[in-house]
N, C-alpha and C positions, 0 to 999 in steps of 0.2 A: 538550567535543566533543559535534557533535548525533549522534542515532542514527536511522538509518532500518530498520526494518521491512519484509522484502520477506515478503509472504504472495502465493504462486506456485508451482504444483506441477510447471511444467517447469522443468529444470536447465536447459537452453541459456537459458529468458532470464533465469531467476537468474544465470545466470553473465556476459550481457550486458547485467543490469543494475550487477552489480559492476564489472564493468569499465566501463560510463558514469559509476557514482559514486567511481572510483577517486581521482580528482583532487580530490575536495571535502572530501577528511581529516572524515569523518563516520565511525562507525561503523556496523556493518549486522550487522543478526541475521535469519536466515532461515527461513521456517518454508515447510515444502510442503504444508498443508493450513488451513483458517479454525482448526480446534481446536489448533491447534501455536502457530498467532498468537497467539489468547488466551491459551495459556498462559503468551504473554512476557507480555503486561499484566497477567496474575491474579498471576504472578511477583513483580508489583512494578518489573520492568525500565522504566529511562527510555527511552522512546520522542517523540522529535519529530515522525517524520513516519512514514506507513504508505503502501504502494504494494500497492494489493490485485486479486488477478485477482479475477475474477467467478466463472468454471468453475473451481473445486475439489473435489478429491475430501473426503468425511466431513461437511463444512461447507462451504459454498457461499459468495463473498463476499458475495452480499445475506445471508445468516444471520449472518454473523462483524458485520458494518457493524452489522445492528439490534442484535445484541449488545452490541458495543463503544456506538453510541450511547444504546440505549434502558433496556439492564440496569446495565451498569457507567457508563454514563452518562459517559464520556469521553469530553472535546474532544480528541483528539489528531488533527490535520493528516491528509486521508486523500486521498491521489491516487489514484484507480480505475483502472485500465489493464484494457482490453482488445480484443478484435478487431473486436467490434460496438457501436456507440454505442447501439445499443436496449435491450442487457444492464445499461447502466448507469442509465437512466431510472428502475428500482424502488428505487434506490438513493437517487434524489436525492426520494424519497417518504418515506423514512426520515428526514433530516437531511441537513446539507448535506455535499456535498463538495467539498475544497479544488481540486479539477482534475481530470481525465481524459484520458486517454493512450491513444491509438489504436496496438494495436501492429501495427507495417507504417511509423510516423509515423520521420520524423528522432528519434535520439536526443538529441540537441540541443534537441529541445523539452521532453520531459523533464528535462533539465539542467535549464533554465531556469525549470519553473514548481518544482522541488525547490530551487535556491536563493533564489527569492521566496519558499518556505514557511519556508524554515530562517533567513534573514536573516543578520545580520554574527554 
């Protein structure tokens, strides 16, 4: 079973993120701040894919990203989600990201670029 990683510090759309990845029999661990995220991967937790907001409280997604990419040096799949595409450009200065997700966008597009990350 894959695991997806929601790092997102609003409940409504953790909760309507779970409910889009309901159907893909993944597993999902949630974290509402960048340093909560980390602490599943410092954990040791399998993670396949990450869905990370930008604006978070403690840790910010550009800090948790450089982190995840440049400290622990981890390729784990990272789809960016957020409200404005310009938040996510310091991101993709870091390393690369698997997708981005405008949220306001069909969730159906999300669907679709999370199971081209995850595969059969």
């Amino acid at each position: 079973m894959k695991t997806v990683l929601i790092v997102e510090d609003d409940i409504d759309i953790q909760d309507y993120y779970q409910i889009l990845l309901s159907g893909l029999g993944v597993r999902l661990l949630c974290a509402y701040t960048g340093k909560q995220g980390l602490a599943f991967v410092d954990a040791g937790a399998r993670v396949d894919l990450i869905l990370l907001d930008i604006v978070l409280p403690e840790m910010g997604g550009e800090e948790f990203f450089r982190e995840l990419r440049l400290v622990r040096q981890a390729a784990t799949s990272v789809i960016v989600c957020s409200v404005d595409e310009k938040l996510i450009e310091p991101l993709r200065q870091i390393g690369p990201v698997q997708g981005t997700f405008l949220k306001g966008d069909p969730g159906s597009e999300l669907v679709a670029m999370i199971i081209e990350q995850l595969g059969p």
